[in-house]
GUVOGU-203070 format. One record per residue (C-alpha): residue number from 1; residue in one letter; chain; x, y negated, z. Coordinates in steps of 0.02 Angstrom, whole numbers, plus 32768, in hexadecimal, padded with zeros to 4 digits. Layout:
BEGIN
NUM:a:A:X:Y:Z
...
This chain:
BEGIN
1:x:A:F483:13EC:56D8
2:x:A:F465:1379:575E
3:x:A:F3F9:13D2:57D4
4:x:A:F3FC:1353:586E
5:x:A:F3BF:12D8:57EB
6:x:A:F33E:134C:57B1
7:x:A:F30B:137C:585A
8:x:A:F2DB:12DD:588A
9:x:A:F2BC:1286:57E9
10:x:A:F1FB:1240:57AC
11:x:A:F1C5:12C7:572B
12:x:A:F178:137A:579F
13:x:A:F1BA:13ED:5718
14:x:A:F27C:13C2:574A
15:x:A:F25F:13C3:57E8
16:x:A:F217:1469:57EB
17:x:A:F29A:14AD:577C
18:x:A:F323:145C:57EE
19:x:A:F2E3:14DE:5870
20:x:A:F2B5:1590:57FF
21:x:A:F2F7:1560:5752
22:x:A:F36F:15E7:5755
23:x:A:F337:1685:571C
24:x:A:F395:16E4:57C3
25:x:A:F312:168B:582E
26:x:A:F288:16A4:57C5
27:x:A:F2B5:175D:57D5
28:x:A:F2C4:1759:589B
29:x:A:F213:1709:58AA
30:x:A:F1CF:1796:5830
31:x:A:F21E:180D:58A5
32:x:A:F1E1:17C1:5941
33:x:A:F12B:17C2:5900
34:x:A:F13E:1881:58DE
35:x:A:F178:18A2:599B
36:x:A:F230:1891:59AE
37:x:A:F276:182A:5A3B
38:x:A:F332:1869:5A58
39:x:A:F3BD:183B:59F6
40:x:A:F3EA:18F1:59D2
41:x:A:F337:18FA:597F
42:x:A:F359:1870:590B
43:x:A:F412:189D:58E5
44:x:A:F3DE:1959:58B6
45:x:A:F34A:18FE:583A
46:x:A:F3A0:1895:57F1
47:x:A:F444:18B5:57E6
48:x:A:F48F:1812:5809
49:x:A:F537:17FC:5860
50:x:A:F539:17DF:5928
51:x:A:F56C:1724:592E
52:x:A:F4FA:16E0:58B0
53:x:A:F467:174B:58FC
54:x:A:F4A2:16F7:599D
55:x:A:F4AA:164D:5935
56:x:A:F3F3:1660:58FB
57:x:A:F3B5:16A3:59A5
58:x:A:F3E2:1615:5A02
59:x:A:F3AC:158E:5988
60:x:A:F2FE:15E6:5973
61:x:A:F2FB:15D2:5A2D
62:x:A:F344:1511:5A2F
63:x:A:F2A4:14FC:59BB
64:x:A:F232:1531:5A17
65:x:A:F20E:15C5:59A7
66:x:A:F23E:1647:5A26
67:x:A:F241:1659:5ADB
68:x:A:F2E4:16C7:5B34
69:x:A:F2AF:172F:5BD2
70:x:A:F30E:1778:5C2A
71:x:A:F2CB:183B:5C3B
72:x:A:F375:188B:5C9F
73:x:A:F3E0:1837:5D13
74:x:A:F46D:18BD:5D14
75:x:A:F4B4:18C7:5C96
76:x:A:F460:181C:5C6A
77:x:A:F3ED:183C:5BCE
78:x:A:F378:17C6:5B7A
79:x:A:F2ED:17E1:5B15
80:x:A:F28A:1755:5A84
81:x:A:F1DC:1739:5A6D
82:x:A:F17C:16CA:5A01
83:x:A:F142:162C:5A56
84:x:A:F0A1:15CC:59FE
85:x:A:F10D:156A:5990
86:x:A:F15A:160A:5959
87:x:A:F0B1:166E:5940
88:x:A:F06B:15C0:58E3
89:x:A:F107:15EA:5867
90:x:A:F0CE:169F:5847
91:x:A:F030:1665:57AB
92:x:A:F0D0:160E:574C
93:x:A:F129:16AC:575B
94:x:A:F09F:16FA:5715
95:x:A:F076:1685:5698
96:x:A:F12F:1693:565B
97:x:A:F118:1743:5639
98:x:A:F07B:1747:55F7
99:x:A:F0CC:16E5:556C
100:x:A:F14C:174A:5564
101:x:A:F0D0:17D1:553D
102:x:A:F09B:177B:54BA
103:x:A:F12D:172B:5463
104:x:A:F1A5:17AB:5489
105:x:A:F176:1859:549C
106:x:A:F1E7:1895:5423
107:x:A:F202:195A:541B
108:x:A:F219:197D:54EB
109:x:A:F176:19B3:5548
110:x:A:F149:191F:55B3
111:x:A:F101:191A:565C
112:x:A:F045:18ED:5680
113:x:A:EFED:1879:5702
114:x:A:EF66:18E2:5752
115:x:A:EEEF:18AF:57CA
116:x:A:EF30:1912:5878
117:x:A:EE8B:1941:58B0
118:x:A:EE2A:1962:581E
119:x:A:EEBC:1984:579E
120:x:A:EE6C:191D:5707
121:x:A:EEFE:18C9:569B
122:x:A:EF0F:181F:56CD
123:x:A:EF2E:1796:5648
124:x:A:EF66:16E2:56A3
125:x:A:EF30:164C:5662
126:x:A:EF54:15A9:568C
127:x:A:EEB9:1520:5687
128:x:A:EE8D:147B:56A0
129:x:A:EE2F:1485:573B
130:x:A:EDBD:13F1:5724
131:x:A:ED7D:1429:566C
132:x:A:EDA5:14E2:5687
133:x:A:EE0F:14C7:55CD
134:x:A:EE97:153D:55C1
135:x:A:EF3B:14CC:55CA
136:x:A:EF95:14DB:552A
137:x:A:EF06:14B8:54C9
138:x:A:EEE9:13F4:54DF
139:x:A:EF4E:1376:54B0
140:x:A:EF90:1334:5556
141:x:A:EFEE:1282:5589
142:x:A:F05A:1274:5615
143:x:A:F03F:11B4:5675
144:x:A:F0A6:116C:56E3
């Protein structure tokens, strides 16, 4: 795949997936949004091998998805938080797993989106914010 192409190219939906279409940052920015900010919080969550966490870490911040601060000079230690775009990202993570929820549950427990403060289940939806139609549901046209 061509990702400089993609990244730069007329239709939104490649260019956002030239920048989280990989399901290692996908999993970083769900992290991130649940409080973790060092890279030994992300390694011990997910598992993932140093250099491509490294990989990932620095493209999400290239992107604009995360920000690196600095939090200890010696030994020099940085720490990743969520910038705008990055929170903006967090409703299509949890769109994607509200689907997943849906279509494939299968025979595992899955988590559940609560509400922090109140702890009601929440149940994303994406709509049309002009007609308040849930997307999905309308035919829809793309125009150039």
């Amino acid at each position: 795949m061509d990702t400089e192409k993609l990244s730069c190219g007329p239709c939104p939906i490649g260019r956002g997936l030239a920048r989280v279409g990989d399901a290692w940052s996908m999993l970083i920015l769900r992290d991130a949004a649940l409080g973790a900010t060092r890279f030994d919080q992300f390694r011990a969550s997910l598992g993932v091998a140093p250099n491509i966490l490294s990989r990932r870490l620095k493209a999400l911040t290239d992107d604009g998805l995360l920000e690196k601060r600095r939090y200890s000079e010696r030994p020099p230690r940085d720490e990743y938080v969520l910038t705008a775009a990055g929170r903006d990202f967090l409703p299509v993570l949890q769109l994607l797993g509200a689907w997943a929820r849906k279509h494939h549950a299968g025979g595992t427990p899955m988590t559940r989106l609560v509400d922090a403060e109140t702890g009601a289940d929440v149940h994303p939806m994406a709509i049309d914010a002009a007609t308040g139609a849930p997307l999905g549901t309308r035919p829809l046209r793309v125009i150039d």
